[in-house]
Backbone as a chain_set.jsonl record, in Angstrom:
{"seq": "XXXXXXXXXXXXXXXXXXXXXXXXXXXXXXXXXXXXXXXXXXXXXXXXXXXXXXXXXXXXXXXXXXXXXXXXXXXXXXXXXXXXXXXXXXXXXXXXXXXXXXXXXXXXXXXXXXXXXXXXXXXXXXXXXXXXXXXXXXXXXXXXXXXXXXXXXXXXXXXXXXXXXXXXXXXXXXXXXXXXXXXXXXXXXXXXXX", "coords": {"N": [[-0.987, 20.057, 19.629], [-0.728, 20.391, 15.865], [-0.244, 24.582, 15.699], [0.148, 25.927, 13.511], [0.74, 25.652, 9.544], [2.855, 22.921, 8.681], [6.069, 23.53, 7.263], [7.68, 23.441, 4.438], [10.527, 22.019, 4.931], [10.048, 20.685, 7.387], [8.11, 19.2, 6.609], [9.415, 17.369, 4.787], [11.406, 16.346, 6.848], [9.553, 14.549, 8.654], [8.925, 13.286, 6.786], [10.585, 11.639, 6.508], [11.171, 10.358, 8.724], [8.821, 8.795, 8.406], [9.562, 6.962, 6.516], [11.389, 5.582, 7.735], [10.002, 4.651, 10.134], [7.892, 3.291, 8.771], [9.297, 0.775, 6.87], [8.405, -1.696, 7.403], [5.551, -1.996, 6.96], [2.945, -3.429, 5.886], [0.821, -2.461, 3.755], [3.735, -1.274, 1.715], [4.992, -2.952, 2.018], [4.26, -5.271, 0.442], [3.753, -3.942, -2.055], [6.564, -2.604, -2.481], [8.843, -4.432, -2.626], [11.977, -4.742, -1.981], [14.039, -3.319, 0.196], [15.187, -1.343, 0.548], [14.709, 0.632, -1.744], [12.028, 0.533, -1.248], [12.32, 2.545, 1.202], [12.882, 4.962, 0.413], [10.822, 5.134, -1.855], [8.331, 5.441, 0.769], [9.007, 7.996, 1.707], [9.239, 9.558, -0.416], [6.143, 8.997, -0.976], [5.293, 10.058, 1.276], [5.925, 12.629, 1.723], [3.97, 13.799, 0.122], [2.015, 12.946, 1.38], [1.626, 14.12, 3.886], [1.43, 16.262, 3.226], [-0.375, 16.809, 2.41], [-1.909, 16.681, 4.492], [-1.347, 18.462, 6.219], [-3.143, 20.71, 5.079], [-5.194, 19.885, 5.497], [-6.353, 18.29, 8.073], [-6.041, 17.242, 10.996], [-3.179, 17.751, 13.615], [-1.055, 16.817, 15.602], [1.852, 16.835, 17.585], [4.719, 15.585, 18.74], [6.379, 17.095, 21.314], [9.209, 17.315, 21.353], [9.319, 17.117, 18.478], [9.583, 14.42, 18.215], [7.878, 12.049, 16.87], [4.499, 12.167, 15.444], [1.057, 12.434, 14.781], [-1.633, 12.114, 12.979], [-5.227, 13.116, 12.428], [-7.822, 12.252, 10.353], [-10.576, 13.576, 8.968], [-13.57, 10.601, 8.538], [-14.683, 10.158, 6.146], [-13.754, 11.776, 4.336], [-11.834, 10.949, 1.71], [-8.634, 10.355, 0.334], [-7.572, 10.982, -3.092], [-5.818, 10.223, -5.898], [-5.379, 13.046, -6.975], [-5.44, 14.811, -4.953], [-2.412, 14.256, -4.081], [-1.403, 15.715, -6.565], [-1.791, 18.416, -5.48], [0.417, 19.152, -3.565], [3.217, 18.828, -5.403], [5.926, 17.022, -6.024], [7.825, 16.412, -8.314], [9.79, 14.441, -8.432], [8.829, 12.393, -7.418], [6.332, 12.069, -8.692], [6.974, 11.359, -11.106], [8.986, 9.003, -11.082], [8.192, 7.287, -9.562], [5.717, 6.954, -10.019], [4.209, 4.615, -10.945], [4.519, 2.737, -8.781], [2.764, 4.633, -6.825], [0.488, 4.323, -7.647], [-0.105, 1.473, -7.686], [0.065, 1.55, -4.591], [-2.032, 3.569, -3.916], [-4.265, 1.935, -4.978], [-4.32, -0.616, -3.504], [-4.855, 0.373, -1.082], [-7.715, 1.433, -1.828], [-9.14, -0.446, -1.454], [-10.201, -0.277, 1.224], [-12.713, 0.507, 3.11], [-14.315, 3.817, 3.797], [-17.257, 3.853, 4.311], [-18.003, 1.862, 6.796], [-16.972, 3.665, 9.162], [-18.654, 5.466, 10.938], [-20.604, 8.665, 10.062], [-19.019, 11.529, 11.039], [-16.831, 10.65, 12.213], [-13.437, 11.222, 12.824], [-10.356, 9.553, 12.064], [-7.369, 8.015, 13.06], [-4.568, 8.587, 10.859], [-1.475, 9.105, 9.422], [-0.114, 7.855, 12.306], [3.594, 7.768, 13.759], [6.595, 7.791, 14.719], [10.15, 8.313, 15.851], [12.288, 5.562, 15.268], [14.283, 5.329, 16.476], [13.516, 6.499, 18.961], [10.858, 4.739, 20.061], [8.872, 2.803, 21.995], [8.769, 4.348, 24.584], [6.348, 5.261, 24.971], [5.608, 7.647, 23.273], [3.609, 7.748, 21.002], [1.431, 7.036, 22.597], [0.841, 8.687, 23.873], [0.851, 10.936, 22.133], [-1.821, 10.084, 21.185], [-3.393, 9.759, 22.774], [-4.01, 12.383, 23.756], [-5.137, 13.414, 21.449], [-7.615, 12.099, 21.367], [-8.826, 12.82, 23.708], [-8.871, 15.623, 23.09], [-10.789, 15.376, 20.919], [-13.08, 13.824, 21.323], [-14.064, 15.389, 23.45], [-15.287, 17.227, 21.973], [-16.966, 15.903, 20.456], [-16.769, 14.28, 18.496], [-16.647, 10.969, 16.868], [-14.3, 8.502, 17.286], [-11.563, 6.513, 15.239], [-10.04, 3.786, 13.435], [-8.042, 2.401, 10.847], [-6.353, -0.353, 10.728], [-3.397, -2.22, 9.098], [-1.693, -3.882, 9.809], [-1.262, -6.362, 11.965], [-0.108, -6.904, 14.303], [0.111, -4.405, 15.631], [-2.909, -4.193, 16.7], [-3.477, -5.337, 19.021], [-1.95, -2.592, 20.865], [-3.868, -0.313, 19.956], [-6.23, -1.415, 21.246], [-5.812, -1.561, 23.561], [-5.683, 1.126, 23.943], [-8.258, 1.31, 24.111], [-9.825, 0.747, 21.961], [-11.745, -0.747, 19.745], [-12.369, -3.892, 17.251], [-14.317, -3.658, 15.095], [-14.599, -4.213, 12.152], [-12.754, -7.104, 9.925], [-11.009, -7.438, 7.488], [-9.587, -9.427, 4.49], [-7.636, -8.767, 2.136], [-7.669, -10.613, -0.484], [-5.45, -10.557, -2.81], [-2.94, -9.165, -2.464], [-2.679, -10.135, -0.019], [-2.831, -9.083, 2.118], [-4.009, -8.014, 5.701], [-7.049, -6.279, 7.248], [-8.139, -4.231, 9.6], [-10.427, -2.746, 11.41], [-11.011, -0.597, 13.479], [-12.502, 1.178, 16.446], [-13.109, 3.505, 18.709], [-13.56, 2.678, 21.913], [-13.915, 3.822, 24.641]], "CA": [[-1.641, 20.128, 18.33], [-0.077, 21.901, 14.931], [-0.633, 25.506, 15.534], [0.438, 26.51, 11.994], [1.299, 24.9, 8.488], [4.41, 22.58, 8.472], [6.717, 23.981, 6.198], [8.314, 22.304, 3.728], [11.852, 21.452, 5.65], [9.394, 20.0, 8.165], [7.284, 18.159, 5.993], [10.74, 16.647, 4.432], [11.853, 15.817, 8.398], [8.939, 13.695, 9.273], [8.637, 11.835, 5.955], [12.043, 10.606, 6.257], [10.889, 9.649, 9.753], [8.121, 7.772, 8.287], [10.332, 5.822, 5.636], [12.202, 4.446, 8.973], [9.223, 3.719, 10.727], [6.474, 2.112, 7.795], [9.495, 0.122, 6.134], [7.966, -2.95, 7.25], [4.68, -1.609, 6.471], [2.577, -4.619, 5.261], [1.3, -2.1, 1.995], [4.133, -1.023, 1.68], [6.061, -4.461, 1.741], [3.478, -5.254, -0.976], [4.391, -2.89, -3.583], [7.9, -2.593, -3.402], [9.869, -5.781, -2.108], [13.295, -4.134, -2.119], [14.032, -2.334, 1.309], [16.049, 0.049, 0.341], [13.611, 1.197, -2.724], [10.951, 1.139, -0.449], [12.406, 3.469, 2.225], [12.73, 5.568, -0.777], [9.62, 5.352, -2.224], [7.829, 5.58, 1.79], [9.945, 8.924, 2.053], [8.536, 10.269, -1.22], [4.995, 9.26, -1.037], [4.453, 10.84, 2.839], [5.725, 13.922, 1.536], [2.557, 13.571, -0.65], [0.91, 12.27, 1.92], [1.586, 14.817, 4.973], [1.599, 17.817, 2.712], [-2.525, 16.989, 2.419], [-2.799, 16.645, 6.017], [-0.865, 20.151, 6.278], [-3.907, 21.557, 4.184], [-7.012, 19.383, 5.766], [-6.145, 17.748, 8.686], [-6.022, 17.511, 12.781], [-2.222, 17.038, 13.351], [-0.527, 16.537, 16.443], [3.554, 16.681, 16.786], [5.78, 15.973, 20.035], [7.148, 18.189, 21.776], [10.681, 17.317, 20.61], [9.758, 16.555, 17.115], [10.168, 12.575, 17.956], [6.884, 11.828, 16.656], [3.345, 12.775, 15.32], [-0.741, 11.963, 14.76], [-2.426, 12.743, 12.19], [-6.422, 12.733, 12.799], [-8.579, 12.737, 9.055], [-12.194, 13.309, 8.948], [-13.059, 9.946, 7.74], [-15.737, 10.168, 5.189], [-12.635, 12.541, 3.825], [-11.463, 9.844, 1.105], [-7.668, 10.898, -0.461], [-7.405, 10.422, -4.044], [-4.453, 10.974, -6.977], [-5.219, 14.71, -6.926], [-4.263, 15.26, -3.387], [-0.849, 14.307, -4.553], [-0.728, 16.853, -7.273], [-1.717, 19.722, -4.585], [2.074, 19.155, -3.312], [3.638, 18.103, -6.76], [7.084, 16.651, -5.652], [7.758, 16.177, -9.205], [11.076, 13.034, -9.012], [7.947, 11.199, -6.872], [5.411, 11.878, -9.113], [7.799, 10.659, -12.282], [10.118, 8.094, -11.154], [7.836, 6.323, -8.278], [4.199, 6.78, -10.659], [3.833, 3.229, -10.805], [4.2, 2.396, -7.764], [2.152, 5.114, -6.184], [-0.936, 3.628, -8.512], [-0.091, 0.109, -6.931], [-0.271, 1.281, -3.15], [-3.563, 3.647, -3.934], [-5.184, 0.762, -5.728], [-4.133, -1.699, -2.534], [-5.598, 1.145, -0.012], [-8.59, 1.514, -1.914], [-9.858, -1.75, -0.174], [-10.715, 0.7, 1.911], [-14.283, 1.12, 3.473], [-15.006, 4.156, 5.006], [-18.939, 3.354, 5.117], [-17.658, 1.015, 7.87], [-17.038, 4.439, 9.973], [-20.383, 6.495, 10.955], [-20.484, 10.183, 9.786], [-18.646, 12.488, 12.129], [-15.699, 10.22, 12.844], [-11.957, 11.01, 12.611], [-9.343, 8.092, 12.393], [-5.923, 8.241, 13.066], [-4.401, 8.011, 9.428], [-0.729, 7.775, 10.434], [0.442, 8.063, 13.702], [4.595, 6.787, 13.777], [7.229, 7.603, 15.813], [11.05, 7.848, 15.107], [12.503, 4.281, 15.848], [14.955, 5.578, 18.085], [12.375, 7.033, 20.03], [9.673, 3.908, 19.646], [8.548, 2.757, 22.932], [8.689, 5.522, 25.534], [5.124, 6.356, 25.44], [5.687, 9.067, 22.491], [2.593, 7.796, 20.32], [0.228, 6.765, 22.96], [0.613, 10.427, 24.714], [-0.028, 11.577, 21.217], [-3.428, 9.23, 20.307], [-4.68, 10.06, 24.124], [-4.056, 14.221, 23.483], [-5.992, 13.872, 20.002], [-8.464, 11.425, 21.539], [-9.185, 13.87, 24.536], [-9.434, 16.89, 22.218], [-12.255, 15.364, 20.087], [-14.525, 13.134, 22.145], [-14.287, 16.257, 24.063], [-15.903, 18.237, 20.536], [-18.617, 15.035, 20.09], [-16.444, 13.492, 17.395], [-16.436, 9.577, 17.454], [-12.704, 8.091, 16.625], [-11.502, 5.13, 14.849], [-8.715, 3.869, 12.979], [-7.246, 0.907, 9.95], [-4.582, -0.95, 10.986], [-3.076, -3.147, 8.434], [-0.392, -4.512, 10.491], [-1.817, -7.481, 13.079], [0.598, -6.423, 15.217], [-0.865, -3.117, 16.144], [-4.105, -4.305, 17.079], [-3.322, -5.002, 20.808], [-1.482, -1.726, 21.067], [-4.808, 0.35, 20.129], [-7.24, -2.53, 21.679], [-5.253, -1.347, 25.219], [-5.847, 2.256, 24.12], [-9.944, 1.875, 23.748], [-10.509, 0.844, 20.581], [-12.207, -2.273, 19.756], [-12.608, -4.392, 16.843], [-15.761, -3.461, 14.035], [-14.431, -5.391, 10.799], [-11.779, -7.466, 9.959], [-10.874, -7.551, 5.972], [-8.876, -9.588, 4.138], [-7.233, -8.435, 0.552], [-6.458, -12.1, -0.837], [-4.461, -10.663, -3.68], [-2.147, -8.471, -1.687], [-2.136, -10.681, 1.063], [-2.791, -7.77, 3.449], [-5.804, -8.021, 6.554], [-7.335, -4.878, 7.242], [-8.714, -4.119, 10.609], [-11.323, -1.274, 11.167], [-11.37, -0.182, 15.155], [-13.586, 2.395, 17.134], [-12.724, 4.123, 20.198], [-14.658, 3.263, 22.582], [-12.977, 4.404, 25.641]], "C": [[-0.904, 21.153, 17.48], [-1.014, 22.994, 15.352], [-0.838, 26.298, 14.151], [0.983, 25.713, 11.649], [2.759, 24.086, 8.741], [4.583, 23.289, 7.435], [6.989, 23.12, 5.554], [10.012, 21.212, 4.579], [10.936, 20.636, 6.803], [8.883, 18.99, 7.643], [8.382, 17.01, 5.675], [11.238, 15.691, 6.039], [10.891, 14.614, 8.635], [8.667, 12.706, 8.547], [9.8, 11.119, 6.082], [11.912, 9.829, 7.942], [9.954, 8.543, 9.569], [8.807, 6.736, 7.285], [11.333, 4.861, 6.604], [10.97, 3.706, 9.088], [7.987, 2.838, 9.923], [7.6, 1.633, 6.703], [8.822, -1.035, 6.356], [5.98, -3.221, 6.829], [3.618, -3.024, 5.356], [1.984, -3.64, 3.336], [2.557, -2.329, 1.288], [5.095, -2.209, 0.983], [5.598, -4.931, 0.338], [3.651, -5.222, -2.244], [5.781, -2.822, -3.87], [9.242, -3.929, -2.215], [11.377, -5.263, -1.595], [13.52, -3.202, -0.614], [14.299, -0.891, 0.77], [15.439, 1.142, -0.427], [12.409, 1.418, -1.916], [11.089, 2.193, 0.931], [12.278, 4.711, 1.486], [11.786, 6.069, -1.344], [8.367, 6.091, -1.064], [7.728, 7.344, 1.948], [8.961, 9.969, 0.854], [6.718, 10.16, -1.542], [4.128, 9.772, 0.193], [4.827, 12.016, 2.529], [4.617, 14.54, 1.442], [1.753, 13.838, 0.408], [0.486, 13.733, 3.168], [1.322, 16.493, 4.368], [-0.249, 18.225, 2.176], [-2.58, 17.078, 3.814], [-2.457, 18.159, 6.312], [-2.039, 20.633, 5.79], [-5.254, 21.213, 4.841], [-7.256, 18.97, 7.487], [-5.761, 17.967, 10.046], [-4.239, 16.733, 12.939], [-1.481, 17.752, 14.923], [1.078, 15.95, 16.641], [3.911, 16.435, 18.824], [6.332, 16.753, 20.333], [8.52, 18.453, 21.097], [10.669, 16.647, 19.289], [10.073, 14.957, 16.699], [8.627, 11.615, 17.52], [5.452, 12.703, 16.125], [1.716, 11.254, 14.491], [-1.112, 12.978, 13.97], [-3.922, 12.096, 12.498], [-7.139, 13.156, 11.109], [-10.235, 12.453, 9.639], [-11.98, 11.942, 8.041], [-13.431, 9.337, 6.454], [-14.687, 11.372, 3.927], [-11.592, 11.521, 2.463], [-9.808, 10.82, 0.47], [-7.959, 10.469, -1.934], [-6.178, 10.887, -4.971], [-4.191, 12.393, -6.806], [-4.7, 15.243, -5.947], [-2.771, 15.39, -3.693], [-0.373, 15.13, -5.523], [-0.825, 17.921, -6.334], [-0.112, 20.261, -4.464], [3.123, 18.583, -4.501], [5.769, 17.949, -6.392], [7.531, 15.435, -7.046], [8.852, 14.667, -9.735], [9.725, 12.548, -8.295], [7.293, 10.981, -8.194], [5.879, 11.315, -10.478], [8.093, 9.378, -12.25], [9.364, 6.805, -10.575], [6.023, 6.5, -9.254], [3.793, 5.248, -10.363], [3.471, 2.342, -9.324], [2.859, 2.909, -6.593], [0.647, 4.677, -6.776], [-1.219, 2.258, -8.008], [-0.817, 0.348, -5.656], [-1.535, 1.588, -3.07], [-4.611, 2.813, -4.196], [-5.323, -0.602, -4.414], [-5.153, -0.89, -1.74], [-7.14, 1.412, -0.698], [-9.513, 0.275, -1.821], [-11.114, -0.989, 0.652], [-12.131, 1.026, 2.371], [-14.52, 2.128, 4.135], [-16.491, 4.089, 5.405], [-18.81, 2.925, 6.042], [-17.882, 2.391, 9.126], [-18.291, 5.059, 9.511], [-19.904, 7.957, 10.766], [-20.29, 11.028, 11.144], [-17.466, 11.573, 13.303], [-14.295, 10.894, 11.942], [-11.026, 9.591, 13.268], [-8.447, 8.558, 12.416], [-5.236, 7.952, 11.42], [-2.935, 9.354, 9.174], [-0.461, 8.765, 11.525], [2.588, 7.106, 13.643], [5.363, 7.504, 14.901], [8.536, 7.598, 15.186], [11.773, 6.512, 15.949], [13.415, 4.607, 16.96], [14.878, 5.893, 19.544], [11.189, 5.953, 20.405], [9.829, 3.368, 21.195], [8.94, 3.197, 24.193], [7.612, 5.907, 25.741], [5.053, 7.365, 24.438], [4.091, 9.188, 21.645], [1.354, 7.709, 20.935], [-0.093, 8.109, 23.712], [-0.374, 10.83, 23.654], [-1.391, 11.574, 20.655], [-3.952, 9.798, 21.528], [-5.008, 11.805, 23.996], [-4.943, 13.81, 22.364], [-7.267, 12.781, 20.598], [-9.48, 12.39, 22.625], [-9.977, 15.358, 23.962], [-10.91, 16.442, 21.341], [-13.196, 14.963, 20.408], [-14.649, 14.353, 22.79], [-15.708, 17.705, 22.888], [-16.86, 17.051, 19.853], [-17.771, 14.528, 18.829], [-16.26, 12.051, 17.81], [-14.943, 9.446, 16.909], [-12.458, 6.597, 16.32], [-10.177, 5.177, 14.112], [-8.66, 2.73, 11.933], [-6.105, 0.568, 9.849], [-4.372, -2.338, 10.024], [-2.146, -4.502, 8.886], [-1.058, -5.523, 11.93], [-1.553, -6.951, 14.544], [0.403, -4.997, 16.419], [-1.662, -3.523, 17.119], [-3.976, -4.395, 18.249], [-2.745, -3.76, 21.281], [-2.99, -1.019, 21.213], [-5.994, -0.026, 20.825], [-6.601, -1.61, 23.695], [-5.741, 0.271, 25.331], [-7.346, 2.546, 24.472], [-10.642, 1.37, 22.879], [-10.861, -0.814, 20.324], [-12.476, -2.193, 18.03], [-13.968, -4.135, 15.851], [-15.595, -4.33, 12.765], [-13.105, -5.494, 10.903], [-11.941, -7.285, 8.483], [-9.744, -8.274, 5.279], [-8.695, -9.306, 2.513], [-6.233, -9.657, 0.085], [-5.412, -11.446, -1.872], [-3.285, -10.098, -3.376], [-1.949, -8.847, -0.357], [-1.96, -9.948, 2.316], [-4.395, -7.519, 4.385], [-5.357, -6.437, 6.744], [-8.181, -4.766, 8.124], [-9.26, -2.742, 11.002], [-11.457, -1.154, 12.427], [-11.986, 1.141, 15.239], [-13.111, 2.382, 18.502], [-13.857, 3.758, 20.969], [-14.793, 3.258, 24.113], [-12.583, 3.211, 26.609]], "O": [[-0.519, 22.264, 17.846], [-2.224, 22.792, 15.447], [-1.747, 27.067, 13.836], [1.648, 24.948, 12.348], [3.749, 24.771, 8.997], [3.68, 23.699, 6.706], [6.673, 21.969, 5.854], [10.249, 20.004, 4.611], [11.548, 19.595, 7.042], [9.11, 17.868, 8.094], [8.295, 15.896, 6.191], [11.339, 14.465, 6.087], [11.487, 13.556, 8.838], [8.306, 11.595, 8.937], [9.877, 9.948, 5.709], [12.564, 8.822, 8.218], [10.029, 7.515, 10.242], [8.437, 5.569, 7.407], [11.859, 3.784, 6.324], [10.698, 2.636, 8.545], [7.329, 1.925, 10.42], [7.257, 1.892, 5.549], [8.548, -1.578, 5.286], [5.382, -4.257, 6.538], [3.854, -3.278, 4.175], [2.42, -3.913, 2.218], [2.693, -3.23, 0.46], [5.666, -2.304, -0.103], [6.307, -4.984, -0.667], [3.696, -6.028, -3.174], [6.276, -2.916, -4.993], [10.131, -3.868, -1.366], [11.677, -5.698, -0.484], [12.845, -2.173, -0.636], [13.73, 0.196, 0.673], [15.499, 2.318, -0.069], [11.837, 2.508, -1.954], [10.106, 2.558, 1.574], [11.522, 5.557, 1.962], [11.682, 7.29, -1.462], [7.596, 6.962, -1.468], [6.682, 7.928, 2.229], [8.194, 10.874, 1.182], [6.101, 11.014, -2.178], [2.907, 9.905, 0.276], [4.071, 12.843, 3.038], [4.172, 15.441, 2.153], [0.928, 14.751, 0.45], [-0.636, 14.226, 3.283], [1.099, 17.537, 4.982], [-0.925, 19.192, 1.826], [-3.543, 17.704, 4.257], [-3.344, 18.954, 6.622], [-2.05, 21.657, 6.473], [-6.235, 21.956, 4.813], [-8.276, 19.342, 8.066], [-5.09, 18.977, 10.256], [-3.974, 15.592, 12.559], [-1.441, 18.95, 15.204], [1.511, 14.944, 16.079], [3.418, 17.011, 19.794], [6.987, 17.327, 19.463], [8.873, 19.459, 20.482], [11.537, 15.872, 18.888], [10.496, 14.415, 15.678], [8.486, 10.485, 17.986], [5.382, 13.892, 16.435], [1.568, 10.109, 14.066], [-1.023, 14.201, 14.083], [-4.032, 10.9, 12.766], [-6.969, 14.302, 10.693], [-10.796, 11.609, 10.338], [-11.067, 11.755, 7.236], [-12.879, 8.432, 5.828], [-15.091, 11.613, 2.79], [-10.381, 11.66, 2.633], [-9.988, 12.005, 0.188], [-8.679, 9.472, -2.004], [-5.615, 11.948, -4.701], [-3.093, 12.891, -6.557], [-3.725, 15.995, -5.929], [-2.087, 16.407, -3.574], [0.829, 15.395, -5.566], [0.236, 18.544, -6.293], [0.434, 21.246, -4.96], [3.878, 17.7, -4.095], [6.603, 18.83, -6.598], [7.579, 14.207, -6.981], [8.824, 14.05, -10.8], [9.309, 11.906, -9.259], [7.531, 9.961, -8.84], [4.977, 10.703, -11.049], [7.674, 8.585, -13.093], [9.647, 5.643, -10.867], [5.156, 5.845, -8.676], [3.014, 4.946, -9.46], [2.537, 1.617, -8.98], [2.205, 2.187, -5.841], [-0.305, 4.833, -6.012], [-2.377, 1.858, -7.889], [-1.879, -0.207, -5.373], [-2.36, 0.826, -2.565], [-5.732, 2.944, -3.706], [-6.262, -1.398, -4.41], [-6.29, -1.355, -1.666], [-7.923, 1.661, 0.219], [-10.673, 0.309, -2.231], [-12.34, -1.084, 0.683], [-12.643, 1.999, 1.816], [-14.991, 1.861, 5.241], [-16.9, 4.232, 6.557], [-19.602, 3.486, 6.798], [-18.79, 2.263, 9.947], [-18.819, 5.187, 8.406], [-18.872, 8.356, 11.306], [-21.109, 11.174, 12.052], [-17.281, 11.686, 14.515], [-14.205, 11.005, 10.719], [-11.015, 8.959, 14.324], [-8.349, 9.642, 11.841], [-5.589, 6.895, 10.897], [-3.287, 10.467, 8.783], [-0.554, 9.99, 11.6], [2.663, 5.887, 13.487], [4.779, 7.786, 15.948], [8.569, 7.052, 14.083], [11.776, 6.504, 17.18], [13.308, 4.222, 18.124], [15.513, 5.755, 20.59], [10.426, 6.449, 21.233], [10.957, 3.502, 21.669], [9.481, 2.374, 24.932], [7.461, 6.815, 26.559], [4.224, 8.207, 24.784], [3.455, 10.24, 21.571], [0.317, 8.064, 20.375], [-1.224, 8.449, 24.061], [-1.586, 11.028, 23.74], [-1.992, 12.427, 20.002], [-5.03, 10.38, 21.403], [-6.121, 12.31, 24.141], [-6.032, 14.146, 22.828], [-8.13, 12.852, 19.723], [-10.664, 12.626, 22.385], [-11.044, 15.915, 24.222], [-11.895, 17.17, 21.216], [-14.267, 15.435, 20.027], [-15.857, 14.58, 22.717], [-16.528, 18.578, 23.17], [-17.445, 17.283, 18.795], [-18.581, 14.369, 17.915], [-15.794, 11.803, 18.921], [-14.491, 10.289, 16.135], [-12.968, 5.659, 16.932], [-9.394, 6.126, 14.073], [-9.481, 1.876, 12.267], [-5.134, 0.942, 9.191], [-5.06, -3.347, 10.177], [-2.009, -5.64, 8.437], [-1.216, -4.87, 12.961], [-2.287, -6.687, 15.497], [0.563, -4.853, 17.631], [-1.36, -3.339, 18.299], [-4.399, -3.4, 18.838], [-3.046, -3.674, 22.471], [-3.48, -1.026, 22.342], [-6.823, 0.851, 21.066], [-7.284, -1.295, 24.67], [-6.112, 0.748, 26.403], [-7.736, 3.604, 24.964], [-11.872, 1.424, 22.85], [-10.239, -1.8, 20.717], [-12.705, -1.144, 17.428], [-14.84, -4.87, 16.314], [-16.488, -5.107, 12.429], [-12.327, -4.737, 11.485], [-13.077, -6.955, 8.141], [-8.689, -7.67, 5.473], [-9.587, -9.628, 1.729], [-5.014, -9.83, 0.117], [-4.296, -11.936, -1.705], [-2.365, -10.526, -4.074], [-1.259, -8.196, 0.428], [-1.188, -10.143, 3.255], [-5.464, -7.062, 3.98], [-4.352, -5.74, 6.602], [-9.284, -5.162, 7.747], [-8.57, -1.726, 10.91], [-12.409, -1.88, 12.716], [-12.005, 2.007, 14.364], [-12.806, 1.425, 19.214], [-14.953, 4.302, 20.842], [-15.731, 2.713, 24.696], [-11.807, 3.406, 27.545]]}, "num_chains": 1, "name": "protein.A"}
């Protein structure tokens, strides 16, 4: 588990890890069609993204830096402002548009679905070079251990189909399915339940 704040050179390290691993990212794919623009864009909106969890958030790193878990309370909703906290001012310029697209896709979003006094995983990746070794499921079972252990329930939204048997093997079962016809993106709501 983080002991202390990422820094910034850290924060920078792991978003460029997440612009590998959520290019195929069904949002993601969504909003910006273009690979290359969207590794780009990925890169600059987890800065955003990780530089709130730095401030709120249960965050869990590998040993060797080849991965991490982030755990959010999940009644914890993000919104625009989060992203000024960390103001990474070429994102918040160049990539505006887009970042109004993906929030507007993710605000699908139910957490009513989760019961008060859950944390979800909200992301968990991995760097691809590192991607199946065991690096993420160590990490979900350590942050799963730590909180059922502290009476928190756990859950998660996986956009990606593909997933779903991965966390289904970990525990987690099935509560809603969702589909977003206009974005063409299902949205699957799981619960731990060991």
């Amino acid at each position: 588990m983080k002991k202390k704040p990422m820094d910034n050179k850290t924060l920078r390290y792991f978003a460029r890890m997440a612009a590998e691993s959520y290019v195929n990212d069904p949002v993601h794919s969504y909003v910006t069609k273009n690979e290359k623009l969207r590794k780009k864009f990925v890169y600059h909106f987890m800065i955003e993204r990780l530089a709130t969890s730095n401030r709120e958030d249960i965050i869990y790193i590998d040993e060797e830096n080849r991965g991490i878990c982030v755990w959010r309370e999940a009644h914890n909703e993000y919104d625009v402002f989060d992203f000024l906290m960390y103001p990474n001012w070429v994102f918040l310029w160049v990539y505006f548009p887009k970042t109004v697209k993906t929030l507007m896709a993710y605000s699908h979003l139910d957490v009513k679905v989760f019961p008060e006094n859950t944390y979800i995983i909200s992301p968990v990746f991995v760097s691809p070079e590192h991607q199946g070794k065991g690096i993420a499921t160590k990490l979900i079972k350590q942050g799963i251990a730590d909180l059922t252990a502290k009476g928190y329930k756990l859950g998660l939204e996986a956009q990606n189909p593909e997933n779903v048997a991965f966390y289904e093997k970990l525990g987690f079962k099935i509560i809603k399915h969702d589909h977003w016809k206009r974005e063409g993106i299902d949205n699957y709501y799981m619960m731990y339940e060991g």
